[in-house]
C-alpha positions in Angstrom: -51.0 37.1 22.4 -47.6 38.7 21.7 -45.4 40.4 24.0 -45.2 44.3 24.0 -42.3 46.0 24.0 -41.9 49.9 24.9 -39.3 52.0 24.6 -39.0 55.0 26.5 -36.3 57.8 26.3 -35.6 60.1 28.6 -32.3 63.0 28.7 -31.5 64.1 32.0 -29.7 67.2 32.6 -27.2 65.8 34.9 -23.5 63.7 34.9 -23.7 60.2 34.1 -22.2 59.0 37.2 -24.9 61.1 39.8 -27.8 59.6 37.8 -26.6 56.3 37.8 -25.9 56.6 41.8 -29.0 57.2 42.0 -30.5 54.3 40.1 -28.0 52.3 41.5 -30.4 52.7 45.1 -33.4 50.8 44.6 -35.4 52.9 47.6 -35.3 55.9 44.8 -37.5 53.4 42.8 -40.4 54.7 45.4 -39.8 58.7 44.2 -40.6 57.5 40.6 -43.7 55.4 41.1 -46.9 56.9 40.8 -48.7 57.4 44.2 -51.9 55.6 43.0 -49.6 52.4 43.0 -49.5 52.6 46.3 -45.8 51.1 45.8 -43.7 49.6 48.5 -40.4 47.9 48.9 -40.6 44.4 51.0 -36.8 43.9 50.5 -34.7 45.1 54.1 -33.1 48.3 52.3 -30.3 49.5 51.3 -30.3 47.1 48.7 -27.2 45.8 47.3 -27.3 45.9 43.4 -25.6 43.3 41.6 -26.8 40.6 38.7 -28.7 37.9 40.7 -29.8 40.1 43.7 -34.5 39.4 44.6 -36.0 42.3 45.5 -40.0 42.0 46.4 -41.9 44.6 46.1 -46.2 45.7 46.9 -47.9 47.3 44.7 -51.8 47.9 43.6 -52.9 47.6 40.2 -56.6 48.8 39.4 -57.1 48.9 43.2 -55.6 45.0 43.2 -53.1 44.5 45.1 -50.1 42.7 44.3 -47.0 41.1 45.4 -43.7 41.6 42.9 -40.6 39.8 42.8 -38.0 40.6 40.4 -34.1 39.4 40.0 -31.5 41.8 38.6 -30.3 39.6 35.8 -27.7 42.5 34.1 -25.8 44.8 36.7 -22.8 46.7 34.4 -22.3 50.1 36.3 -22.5 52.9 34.5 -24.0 51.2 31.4 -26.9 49.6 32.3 -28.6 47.0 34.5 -32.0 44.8 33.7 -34.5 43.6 35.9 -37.4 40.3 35.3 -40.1 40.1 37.1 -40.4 36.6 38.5 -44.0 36.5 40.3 -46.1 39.4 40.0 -48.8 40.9 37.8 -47.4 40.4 34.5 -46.7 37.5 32.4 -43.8 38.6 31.4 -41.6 41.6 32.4 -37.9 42.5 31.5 -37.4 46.0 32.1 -33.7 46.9 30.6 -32.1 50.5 31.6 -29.1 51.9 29.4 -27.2 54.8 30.0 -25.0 57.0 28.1 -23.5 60.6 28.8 -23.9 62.5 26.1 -21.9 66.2 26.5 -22.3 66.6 30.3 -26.4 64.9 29.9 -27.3 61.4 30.9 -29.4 60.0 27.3 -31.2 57.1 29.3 -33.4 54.1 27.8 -36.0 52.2 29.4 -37.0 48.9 27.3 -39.7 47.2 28.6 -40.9 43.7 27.3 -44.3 42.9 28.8 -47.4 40.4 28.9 -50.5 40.9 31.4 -52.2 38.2 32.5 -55.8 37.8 31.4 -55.6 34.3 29.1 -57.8 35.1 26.2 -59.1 38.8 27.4 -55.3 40.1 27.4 -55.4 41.4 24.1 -58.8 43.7 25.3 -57.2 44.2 28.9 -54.2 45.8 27.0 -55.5 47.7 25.1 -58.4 49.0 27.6 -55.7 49.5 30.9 -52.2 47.6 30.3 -50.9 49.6 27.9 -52.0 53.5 29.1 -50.9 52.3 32.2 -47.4 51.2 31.6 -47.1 54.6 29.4 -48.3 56.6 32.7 -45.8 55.4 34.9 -43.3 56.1 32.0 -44.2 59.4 31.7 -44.3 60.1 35.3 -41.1 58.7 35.6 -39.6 61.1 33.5 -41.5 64.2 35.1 -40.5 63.3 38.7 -36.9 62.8 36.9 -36.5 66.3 35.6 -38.3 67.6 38.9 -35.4 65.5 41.1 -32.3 66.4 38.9 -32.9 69.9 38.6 
């Protein structure tokens, strides 16, 4: 099966520089999960950020739960950073994050590059749960976004 790719934009109503503060703390990753993830960060915190820096993560999928482990592979403040999952639930995961300011707004892109696991059934596992749920926590994201940088 091939990889899916998503692209999520999202315009935040706030300087460049707070948002990216802010995404620059990976414990504010827990304020844009979905509860029903049941999300956790394993990692001691604060978490430096720079390219090469594990964090490991918990997480329940389905009522599954799983362990994550992702490397920041791209760390270019106030641009963008990139993360890959290296053991998790997915496949594959490479979750890019770009930033531009855009007359006093923050115009921010989420492109994620994903595979589920499932062997032959991931075709029918995407498009029964992968998919709608990848798009949930995207669009929760972006609610809990414009809720947080009011």
């Amino acid at each position: 099966m091939k990889e899916k790719v998503i692209v999520y934009k999202t315009v935040i109503a706030r300087p460049l520089k707070e948002v990216f503060e802010f995404f620059s703390k990976a414990e504010n990753l827990d304020s844009l999960t979905p509860p029903h993830l049941k999300f956790k960060i394993i990692t001691p915190t604060p978490i430096p950020m720079f390219a090469g820096q594990l964090i490991k993560y918990k997480i329940s999928l389905f009522g599954i739960p799983f362990y994550w482990k992702t490397r920041i592979t791209e760390w270019i403040p106030g641009k963008k950073f990139a993360d890959e999952q290296l053991s998790g639930p997915y496949t594959k995961w490479y979750h890019e994050h770009l930033f531009e300011e855009i007359n006093g707004s923050t115009h921010m892109v989420d492109r994620i590059t994903y595979l589920s696991k499932g062997w032959i059934f991931a075709p029918l596992l995407h498009w029964l749960f992968v998919d709608k749920n990848v798009i949930g926590i995207f669009e929760y994201r972006e609610q809990r976004l414009k809720e947080l940088f009011k």
